[in-house]
C-alpha positions as CSV (number, residue, x, y, z in Angstrom):
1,X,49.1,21.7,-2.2
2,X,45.9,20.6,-0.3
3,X,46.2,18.2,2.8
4,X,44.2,15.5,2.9
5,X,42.5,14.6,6.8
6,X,43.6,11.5,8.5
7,X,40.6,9.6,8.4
8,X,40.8,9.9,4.5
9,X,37.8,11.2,2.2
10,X,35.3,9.6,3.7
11,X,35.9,11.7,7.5
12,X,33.9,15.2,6.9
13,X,30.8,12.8,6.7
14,X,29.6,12.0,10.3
15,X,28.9,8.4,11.1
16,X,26.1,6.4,9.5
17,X,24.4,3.9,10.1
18,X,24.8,0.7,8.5
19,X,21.5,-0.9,7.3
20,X,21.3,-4.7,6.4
21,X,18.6,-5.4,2.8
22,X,17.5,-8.4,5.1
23,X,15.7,-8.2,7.9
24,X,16.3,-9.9,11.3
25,X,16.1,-13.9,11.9
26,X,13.9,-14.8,14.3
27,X,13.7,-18.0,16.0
28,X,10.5,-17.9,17.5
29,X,7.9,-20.1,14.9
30,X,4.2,-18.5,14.2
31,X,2.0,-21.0,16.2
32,X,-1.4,-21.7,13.7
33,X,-4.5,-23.2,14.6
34,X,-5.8,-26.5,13.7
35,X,-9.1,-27.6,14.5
36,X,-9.3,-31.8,15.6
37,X,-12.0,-34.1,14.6
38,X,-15.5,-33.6,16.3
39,X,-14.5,-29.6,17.5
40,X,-17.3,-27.0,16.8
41,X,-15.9,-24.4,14.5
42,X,-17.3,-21.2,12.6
43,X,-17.7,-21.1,8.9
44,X,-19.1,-18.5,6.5
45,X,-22.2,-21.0,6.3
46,X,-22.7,-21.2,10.0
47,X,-21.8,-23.3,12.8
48,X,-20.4,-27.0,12.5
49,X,-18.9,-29.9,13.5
50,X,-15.6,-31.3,11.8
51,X,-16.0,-34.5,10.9
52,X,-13.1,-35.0,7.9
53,X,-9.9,-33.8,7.3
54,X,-8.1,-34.0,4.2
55,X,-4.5,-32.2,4.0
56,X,-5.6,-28.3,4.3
57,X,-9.1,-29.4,3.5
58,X,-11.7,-30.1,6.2
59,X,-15.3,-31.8,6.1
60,X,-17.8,-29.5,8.4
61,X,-21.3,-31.2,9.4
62,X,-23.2,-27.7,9.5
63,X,-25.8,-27.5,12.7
64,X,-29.8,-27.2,11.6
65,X,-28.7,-27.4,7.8
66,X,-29.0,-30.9,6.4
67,X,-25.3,-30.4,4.4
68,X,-21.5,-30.9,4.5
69,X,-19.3,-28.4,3.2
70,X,-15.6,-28.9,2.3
71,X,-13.8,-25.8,3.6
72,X,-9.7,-24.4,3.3
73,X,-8.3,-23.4,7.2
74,X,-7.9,-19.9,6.1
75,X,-12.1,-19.8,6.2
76,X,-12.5,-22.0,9.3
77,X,-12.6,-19.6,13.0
78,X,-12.3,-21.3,16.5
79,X,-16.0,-20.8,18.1
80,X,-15.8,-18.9,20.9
């Protein structure tokens, strides 16, 4: 007749680690930036001016180019 350890079956295996499928909460939000009315900005066309804004869509005034060109955020830089 075999003995079985204390610990039961699972007590020849060291310790593991237990791993959770989701990762950690945090509470800290991402901060994202919004450019205001009249702020100079950086666009694929060139520099403008924003003179509009729509929801996620914003109207640029582009500097020595007689045009305005609606443009998303995610194509919009801050001018440095």
């Amino acid at each position: 007749m075999t003995r079985t350890p204390f610990g039961g079956f699972g007590s020849f295996r060291g310790p593991t680690r237990k791993i959770s499928a989701f990762p950690e909460a945090r509470d800290r939000t991402r901060q994202v930036w919004r450019p205001s009315l009249n702020e100079k900005v950086l666009i694929p066309h060139g520099v403008g001016i924003v003179s509009e804004i729509s929801g996620d869509m914003y109207l640029i005034d582009l500097e020595n180019q007689v045009a305005n060109v609606w443009e998303r955020l995610t194509s919009i830089k801050p001018l440095m």
